[in-house]
C-alpha positions, 0 to 999 in steps of 0.5 A: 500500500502507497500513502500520500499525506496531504497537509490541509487548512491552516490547521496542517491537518494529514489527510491520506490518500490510501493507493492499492498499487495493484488496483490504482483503487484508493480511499481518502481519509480524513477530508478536512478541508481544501477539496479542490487540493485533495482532488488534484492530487488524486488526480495527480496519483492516477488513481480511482477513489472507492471511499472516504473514511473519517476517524473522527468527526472534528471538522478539520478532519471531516470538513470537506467529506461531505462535499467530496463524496458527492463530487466523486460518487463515493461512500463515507465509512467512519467515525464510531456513531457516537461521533455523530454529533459532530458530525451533524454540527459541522457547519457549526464548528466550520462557522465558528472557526472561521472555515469555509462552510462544511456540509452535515455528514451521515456515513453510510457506514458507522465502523466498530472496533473490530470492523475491517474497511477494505479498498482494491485488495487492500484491507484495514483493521478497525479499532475503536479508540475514544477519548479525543472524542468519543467516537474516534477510531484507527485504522491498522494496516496489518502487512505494512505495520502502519496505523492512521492514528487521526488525532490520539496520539502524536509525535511526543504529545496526545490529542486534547480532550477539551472539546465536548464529550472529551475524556483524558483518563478514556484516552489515556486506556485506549493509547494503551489497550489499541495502540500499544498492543499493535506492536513497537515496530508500527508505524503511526501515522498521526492527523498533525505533525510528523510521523512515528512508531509506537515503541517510540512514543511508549518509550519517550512520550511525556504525557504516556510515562508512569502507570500508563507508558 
């Protein structure tokens, strides 16, 4: 499986375009925004997109999912449906961060821990990881060891927990029992900033020492 990150709005979000080199078939995650940019470059990749996935649904990660799948006639896969609340409010959140307008998003498929998502002949495993929001998930690439992390955990920090419906101690359980159980060599690929490994950030990341590193 080839990645493509795609830094996107002026919050530097990393949207993914996911490529299955076999097929040229591929799966958009995390669409926050600038959709004309994220259609050139897959256009520039070559390649057919078979869905958008979201991992969580905070509007610089889903802000243009709305827009894009009706432009390319596809599906929206994800977050967890207790994310819906943010999902429906998009056009909120986008107003009052001063976005371009957001459409009101229903995937048409909610995912579970344990759910796989599969595009060309490439499959992802599905793990339920709440605690930035509530319905937040990853998405795990067994054969290329390389987790899609959105905004959990990233290189030497965790995503906030300030917004509504946000959980420290919940996300600080589930960097341990989703992320740390994938193994020291993954690879994480987070929703801002550089990526990492897992034993990386089980060894050095401050905020994960003590009871929960």
């Amino acid at each position: 499986m080839q990645i493509r990150i795609i830094p996107v709005t002026a919050f530097e979000q990393n949207s993914s375009l996911l490529i299955c080199e076999e097929t040229r078939r591929a799966a958009l995650v995390d669409p926050g925004g600038e959709p004309d940019r994220l259609r050139a470059a897959v256009a520039d990749a070559d390649v057919v997109v078979e869905k958008i996935l979201l991992t969580h649904g905070h509007f610089d990660h889903a802000g243009a999912a709305g827009r894009l799948a009706r432009e390319l006639g596809v599906p929206i896969e994800g977050p967890q449906q207790d994310d819906r609340f943010l999902l429906d409010t998009l056009p909120q959140w986008c107003a009052q961060f001063g976005f371009p307008a957001g459409e009101r998003v229903e995937p048409t498929r909610w995912l579970e821990d344990g759910d796989e998502v599969r595009f060309g002949d490439q499959v992802l495993e599905v793990r339920h990881c709440p605690g930035h929001t509530p319905g937040h998930v990853i998405l795990f690439h067994r054969g290329d060891r390389v987790a899609i992390v959105g905004d959990v955990i990233f290189k030497g920090s965790i995503g906030r927990t300030d917004f509504p419906r946000g959980d420290h101690p919940t996300l600080l359980a589930s960097i341990r029992s989703r992320i740390w159980t994938l193994g020291d060599d993954v690879l994480l690929l987070p929703g801002h900033g550089p990526r990492t490994t897992v034993g990386e950030e089980r060894r050095h990341n401050p905020f994960l020492q003590g009871a929960y590193g």
